[in-house]
C-alpha angles and dihedrals in degrees: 000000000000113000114228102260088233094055107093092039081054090048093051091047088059098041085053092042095047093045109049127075119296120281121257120256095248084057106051085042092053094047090046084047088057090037088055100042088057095054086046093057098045091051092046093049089241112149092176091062093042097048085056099063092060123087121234086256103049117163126193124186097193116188120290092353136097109264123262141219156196100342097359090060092046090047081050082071102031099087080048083073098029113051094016154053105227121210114192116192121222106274113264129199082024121172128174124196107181123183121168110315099345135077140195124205124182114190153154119230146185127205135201121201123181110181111233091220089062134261133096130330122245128218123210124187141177132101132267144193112242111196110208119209122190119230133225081247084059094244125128118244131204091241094164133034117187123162138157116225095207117205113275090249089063096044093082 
């Protein structure tokens, strides 16, 4: 098995996040605010919004594929907007580690996805990494996207 070429930055990053002091309060507010606008966006069908949140360099490993990024990560969503209405559940088995302009989230999610054209709805669910990066705007950006799809048979 190839391991994704991001993987042991990504695990460095986590290692760093999860060792140094605590974060303070304003950080962590600032990374949950993100975390909840993008959720927001999703739910409200706003790409806009959503595309915001990304950095530049936005990277996403999606599962089984080779990983994206800058435009072909965002094209990876954008059908997301565009054939579909998207419904995010709240993030479950979350946990966030902050330390000065990066963040760690570690999540479970469960996505809704009825197709615009007609025809059922599909549900994913796993759970995902999401590495935060503060910008020089001092916002936090979606700058890593990282999530297993299980089998159906383990979902449950």
């Amino acid at each position: 098995m190839r391991l994704p070429r991001t993987l042991p930055f990504l695990t460095a990053v986590a290692i760093g996040v999860g060792c140094t002091g605590t974060a303070s309060a304003p950080d962590i507010a600032g990374v949950r605010a993100a975390i909840t606008g993008l959720r927001t966006a999703v739910n409200a069908a706003d790409s806009a919004t959503f595309f915001a949140l990304l950095t530049d360099d936005f990277e996403v490993l999606p599962p089984g594929a080779e990983p994206l990024r800058g435009a072909d990560a965002r094209a990876l969503f954008r059908g997301l907007f565009t054939e579909s209405t998207p419904t995010l559940d709240p993030f479950t088995n979350e946990e966030l580690q902050v330390s000065g302009d990066s963040g760690v989230q570690r999540y479970s999610f469960r996505l809704t996805v009825q197709p615009k054209a007609g025809g059922g709805a599909t549900t994913e669910a796993g759970s995902g990494i999401h590495v935060w990066r503060r910008g020089s705007d001092g916002r936090w950006h979606l700058w890593k996207d990282i999530w297993t799809n299980p089998p159906a048979a383990a979902k449950s």
